[in-house]
C-alpha positions in Angstrom: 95.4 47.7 70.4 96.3 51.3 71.8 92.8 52.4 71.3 91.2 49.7 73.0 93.4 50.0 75.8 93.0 53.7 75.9 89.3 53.0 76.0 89.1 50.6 78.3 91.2 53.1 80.9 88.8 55.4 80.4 85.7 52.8 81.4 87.6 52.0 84.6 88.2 55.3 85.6 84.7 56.6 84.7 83.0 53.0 86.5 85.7 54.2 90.0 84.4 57.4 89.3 81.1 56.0 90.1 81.7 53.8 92.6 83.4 56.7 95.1 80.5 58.9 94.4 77.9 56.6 95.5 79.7 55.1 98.1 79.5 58.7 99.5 77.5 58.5 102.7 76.9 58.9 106.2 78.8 61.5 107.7 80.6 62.5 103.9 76.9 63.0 102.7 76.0 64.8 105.1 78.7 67.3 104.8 78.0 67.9 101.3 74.6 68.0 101.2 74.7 70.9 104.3 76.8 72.7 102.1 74.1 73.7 100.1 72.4 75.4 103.6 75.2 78.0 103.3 73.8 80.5 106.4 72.0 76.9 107.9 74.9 75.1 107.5 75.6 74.4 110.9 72.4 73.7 111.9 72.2 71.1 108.7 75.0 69.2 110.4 73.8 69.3 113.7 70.5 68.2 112.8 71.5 65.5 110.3 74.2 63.8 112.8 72.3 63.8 115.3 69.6 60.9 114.6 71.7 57.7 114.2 70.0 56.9 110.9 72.4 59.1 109.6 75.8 57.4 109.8 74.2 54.8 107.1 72.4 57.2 105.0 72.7 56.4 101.4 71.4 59.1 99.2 70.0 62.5 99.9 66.1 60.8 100.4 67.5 59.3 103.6 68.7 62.6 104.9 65.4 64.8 103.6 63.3 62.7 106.0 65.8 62.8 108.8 65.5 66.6 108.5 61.5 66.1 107.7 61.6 63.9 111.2 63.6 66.4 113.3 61.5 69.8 111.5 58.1 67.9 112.9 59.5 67.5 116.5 59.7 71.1 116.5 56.3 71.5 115.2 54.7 69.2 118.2 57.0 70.8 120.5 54.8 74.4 119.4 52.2 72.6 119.4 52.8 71.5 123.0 53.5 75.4 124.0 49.9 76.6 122.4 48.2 74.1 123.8 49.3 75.0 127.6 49.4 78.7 127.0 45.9 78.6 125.3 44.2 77.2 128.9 45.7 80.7 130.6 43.1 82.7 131.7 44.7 86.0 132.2 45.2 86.2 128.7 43.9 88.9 126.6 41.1 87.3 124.3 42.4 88.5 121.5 45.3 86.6 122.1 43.5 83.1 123.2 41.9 83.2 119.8 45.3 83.5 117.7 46.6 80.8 119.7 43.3 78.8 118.5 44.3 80.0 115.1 48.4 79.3 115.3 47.2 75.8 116.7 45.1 74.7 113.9 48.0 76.2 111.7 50.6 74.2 113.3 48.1 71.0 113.3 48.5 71.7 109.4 52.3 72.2 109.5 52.7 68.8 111.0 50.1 66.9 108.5 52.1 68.7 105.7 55.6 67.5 106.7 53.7 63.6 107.1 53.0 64.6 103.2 55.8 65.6 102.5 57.5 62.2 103.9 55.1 60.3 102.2 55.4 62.0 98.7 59.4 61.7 99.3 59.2 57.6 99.8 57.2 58.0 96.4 59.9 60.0 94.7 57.0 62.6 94.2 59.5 65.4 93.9 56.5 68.5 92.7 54.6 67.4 95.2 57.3 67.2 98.3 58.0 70.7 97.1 54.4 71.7 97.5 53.5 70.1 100.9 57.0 72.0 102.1 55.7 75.3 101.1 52.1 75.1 102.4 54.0 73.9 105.8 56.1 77.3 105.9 52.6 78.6 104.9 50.9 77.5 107.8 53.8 78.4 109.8 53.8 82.4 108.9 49.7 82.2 109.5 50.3 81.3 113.2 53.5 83.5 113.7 50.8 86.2 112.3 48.0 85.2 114.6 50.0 86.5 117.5 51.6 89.5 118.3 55.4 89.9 119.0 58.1 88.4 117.8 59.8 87.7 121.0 58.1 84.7 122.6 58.6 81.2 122.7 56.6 80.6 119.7 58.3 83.1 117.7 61.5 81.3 118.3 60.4 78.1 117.4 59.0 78.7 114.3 61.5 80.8 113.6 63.7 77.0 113.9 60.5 75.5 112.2 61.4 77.5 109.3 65.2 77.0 108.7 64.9 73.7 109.2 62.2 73.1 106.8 63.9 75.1 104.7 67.2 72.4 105.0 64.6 70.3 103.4 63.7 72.6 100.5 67.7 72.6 100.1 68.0 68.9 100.0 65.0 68.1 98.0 65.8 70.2 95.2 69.7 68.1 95.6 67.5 65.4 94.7 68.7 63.6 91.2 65.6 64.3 89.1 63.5 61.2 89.2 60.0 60.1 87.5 57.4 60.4 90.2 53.5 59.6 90.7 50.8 62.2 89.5 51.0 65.3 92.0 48.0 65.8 93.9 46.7 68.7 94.8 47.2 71.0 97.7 
C-alpha cells in the first residue's frame, strides 16, 4: 500500500510538473525564451511584447514568427530606403549599382524569412535553419555592396541581423520535432 501511494505521489507531482510548464506563456514565455539572446536580450523582449499576439503565445513556434514578422518589417523598411536613395542622381555610379545589388539582396532576405515562416508552420526545423542563414547571407551581400558602415542602411541591417539572429536562438529552443523533407536552398 505504501508503494503504491508513494508511486502515485510521484505521478501527480510529475503530471503538475507538466501542467505549469506548458501552461508557461505569454509574457513568462517570453522571458525565458529571451534569455537565451543573452547580449539581444533586451531587444528579444521588446520585440516579442510588442505585437499583441504575444500575451497568448503558447509555445516557442508562436514567438519565432512574431520575431520572423517583426525581422521582415525591417527588411521592407531597407528596402523602402534603397529604393528612394537608388532614384538620386548625384550619386556616384558606383554606388547606384550596389544599391541595385543590396536591393535584389534584400528582395531575397524578405522571400527567405516568408520561407522560413512557412517551413516553421510545417515544423521543418533543417530547413527554418537554412532559410535563416541564407537571409543573414543576403543581408552581408548588400551591407558589402556599399561602402561605409555608417548610413542608414548599415544600421538597419545591422537590426536585420540581431533580430534574425533572436530567431536562430528561438528555433534551435524548439523541442526537436519530425518535420517534412528539407528542400533545398
Amino acid at each position: 500500500m505504501t508503494k503504491l501511494f508513494s508511486v502515485l505521489v510521484i505521478c501527480v507531482i510529475v503530471l503538475a510538473h507538466q501542467t505549469v510548464a506548458q501552461e508557461t506563456k505569454g509574457k513568462d514565455l517570453i522571458t525565458r525564451v529571451c534569455q537565451l539572446a543573452q547580449k539581444n536580450s533586451d531587444l528579444c523582449v521588446e520585440v516579442l511584447s510588442s505585437d499583441p499576439k504575444s500575451a497568448n503565445a503558447d509555445d516557442i513556434n508562436d514567438l519565432a514568427i512574431i520575431a520572423l514578422r517583426v525581422a521582415a518589417r525591417n527588411a521592407s523598411a531597407m528596402l523602402n530606403d534603397v529604393k528612394s536613395m537608388i532614384d538620386d542622381a548625384n550619386l556616384d555610379p558606383e554606388v547606384q549599382q550596389g544599391l541595385a545589388d543590396c536591393k535584389e539582396n534584400i528582395l531575397d532576405a524578405e522571400s527567405q524569412l516568408e520561407d522560413t515562416i512557412a517551413s516553421l508552420l510545417v515544423e521543418s526545423d533543417i530547413d527554418t535553419q537554412k532559410w535563416l542563414k541564407a537571409a543573414l547571407a543576403a543581408i552581408t551581400t548588400c551591407d558589402n555592396s556599399i561602402p561605409g558602415n555608417d548610413d542608414v542602411l548599415s544600421v538597419k541591417s545591422r537590426t536585420f541581423r540581431r533580430l534574425t539572429n533572436i530567431v536562430v536562438l528561438i528555433t534551435r529552443a524548439l523541442p526537436k520535432r519530425t518535420s517534412a523533407q528539407p528542400s533545398k536552398v
